[in-house]
C-alpha positions, 0 to 999 in steps of 0.5 A, a space after each residue: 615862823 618870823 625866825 625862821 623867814 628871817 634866817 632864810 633872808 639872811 642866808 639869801 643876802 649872805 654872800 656865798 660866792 665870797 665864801 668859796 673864793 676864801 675857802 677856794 684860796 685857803 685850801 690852795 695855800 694848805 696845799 703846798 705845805 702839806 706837799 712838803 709835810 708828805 715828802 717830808 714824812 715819806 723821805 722825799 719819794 712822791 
């Protein structure tokens, strides 16, 4: 049981909302190639 209340005590401390700001701006800045990669493999017609 030690590992397991000293899992949840670390997940407790993690900084979660840094997380999702990364992921929030990795996904942000994906977004626009991949916009290009469609237009481009559909001929340039949205």
């Amino acid at each position: 049981m030690d590992f397991l209340s000293g899992f949840f005590d670390a997940a407790s401390t993690f900084q979660w909302e840094t997380l999702f700001q990364l992921v929030s701006v990795a996904l942000i800045m994906l977004a626009g190639p991949a916009v290009i990669i469609v237009l481009a493999f559909r001929g340039g017609n949205l």
